[in-house]
N, C-alpha and C positions, 0 to 999 in steps of 0.2 A: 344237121339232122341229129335228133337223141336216138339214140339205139337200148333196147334193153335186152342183156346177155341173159340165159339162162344156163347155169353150167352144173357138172357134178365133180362130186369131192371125194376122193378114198384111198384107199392102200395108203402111204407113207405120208402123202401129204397131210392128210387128216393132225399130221403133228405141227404143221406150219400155220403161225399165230397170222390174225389177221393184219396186221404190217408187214411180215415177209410175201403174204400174198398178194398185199397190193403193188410189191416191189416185183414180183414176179409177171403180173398181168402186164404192168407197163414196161418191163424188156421183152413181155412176149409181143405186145401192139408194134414194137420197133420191130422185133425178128420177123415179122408178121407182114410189116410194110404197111398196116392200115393206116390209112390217113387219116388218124387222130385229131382233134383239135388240141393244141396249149391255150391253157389261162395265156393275158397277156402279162406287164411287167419286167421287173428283174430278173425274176426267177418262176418263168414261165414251165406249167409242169400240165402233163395230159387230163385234160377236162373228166374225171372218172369217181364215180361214188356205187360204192355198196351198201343194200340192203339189211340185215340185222346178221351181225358179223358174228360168224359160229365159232362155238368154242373149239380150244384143242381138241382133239380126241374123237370129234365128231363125226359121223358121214352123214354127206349132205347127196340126194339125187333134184334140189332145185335150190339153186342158190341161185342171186340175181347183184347184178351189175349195172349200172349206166354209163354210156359213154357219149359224148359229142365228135363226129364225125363231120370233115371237109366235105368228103367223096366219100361214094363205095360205089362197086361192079355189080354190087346186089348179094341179097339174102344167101345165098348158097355160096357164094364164092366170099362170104367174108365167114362164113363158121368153117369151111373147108380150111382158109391161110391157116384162120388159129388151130384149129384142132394138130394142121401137121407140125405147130411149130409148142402143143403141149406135154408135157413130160408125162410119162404112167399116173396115172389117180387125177388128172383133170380133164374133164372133156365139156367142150361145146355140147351142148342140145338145142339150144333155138334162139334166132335174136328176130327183135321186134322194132319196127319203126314207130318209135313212141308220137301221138299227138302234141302238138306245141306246149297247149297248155297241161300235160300229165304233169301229177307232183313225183319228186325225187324217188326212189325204188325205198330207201329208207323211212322217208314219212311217211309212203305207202301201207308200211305193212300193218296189219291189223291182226294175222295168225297168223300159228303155224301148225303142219300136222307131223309128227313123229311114228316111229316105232323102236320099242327098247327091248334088246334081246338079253340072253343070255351069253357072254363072251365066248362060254366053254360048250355054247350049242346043248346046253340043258333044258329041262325043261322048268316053264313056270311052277313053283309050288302050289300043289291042291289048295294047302289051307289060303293062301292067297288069291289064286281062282274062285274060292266057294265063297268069299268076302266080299269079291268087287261089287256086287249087285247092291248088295245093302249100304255098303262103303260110299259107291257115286248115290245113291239115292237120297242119302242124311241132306238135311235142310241147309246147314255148312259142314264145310271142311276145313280144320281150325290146325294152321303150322306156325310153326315160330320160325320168322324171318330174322336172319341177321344182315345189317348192312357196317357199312364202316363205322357209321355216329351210334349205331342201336339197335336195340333186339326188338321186333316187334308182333303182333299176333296177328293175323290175317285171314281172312275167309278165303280160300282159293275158289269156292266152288260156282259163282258169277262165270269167274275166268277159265272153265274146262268146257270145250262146245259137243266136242266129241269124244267116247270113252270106250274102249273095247279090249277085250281080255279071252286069251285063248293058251292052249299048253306049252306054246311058241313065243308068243310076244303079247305087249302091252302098247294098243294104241291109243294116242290122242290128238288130238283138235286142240289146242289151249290160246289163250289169249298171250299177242306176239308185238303187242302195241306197245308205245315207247312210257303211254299212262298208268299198264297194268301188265306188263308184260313177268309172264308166270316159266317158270325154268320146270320143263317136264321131269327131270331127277325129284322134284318137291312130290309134284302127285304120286311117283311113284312110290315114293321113300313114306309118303302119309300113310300108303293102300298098305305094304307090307307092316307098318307099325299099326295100324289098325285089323291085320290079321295075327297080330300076335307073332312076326315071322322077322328073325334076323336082317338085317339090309345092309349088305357092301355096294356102294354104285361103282367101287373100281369091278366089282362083278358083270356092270351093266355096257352092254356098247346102244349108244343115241344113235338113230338114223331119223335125220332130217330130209323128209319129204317133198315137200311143198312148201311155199310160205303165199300168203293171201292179203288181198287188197277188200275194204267192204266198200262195196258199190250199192248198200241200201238205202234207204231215207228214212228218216225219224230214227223210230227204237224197232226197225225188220232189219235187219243185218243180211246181207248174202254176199257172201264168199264167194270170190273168185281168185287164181293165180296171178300172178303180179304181170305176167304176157300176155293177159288175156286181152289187155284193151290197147294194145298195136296190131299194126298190119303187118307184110309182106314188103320189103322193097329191094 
């Protein structure tokens, strides 16, 4: 049976790279007692893949996992093992019996939504408030990417679905796909250099939301949470 975890991420762990985390899930499956499935082979290791793996520093309230499952006693009595057997800053929220045929939690994802605070609990600046309107409205929005091989110039604004701005935070909806997947620090860092406004992102803390599956056809896109298309079991 595929099960797909939904969990959150914060206080300390937020500094734990996404390989100590996977190190972490599969001695908590053991401490846990779930009956896991192993890959077969030599070097048989617990059947387990994540979704779009957050950065350091992040806090995440829907992060998603898959795992292959022998047995289980059912829905409630497998988030109850884990949650008593996880440390401060991780917790179960919900697991889902995925259908046979669901793709992986990671091909899945199509977006994600954020919000980007203020670390020191400030507030957003006016002149950056009084921008955003005209700012998300431009025809593009024109950033220079850097990757390993080169600098490149890119339109982000295709890739931003949702965009909201208030004295407190900065939300968005952005494209989370593995073809055009957009890093919210960029929108944010474009909006204040198009307000004429200083930008440190070590000033910034990322809270990761949601992350979304499109269950549309043709070119309608609609969004849903990557749990939404399991049951109960």
């Amino acid at each position: 049976m595929k099960v797909r975890i939904k969990f959150a991420k914060s206080g300390v762990m937020v500094y734990i790279g996404h390989l100590d985390l996977l190190r972490y899930f599969q001695k908590s499956m053991r401490r846990a007692q779930i009956d896991i499935k192993y890959s077969e082979g030599f070097s048989p290791h617990q059947i387990m893949s994540f979704a779009a793996p957050l950065g350091v520093g992040v806090i995440s309230n829907g992060e998603y996992m898959d795992v292959e499952l022998n047995s289980s006693e059912g829905k409630a009595s497998f988030i109850d093992s884990l949650n008593e057997v996880m440390v401060p800053g991780v917790k179960i929220l919900n697991a889902v019996l995925l259908p046979d045929k669901a793709k992986n939690a990671m091909s899945s994802v199509a977006a994600a939504s954020y919000r980007i605070v203020r670390k020191d609990g400030g507030k957003i600046p006016e002149e950056v408030i009084s921008s955003a309107d005209v700012f998300i409205g431009q025809n593009e929005i024109m950033i220079t990417k850097e990757t390993k091989k080169n600098v490149m110039e890119l339109d982000i604004k295709p890739h931003i679905y949702q965009f909201g701005i208030d004295s407190e935070e900065i939300s968005l909806k952005v494209d989370a796909s593995s073809a055009g997947n957009i890093k919210p620090m960029l929108v944010v860092e474009a909006l204040y250099r198009y307000a004429g406004v200083d930008f440190d992102p070590l000033d910034m803390q990322i809270i990761r939301d949601e992350m979304y599956m499109d269950i549309g056809e043709g070119d309608e896109r609609e969004l849903v949470s990557l749990d939404s298309i399991g049951e109960d079991f």
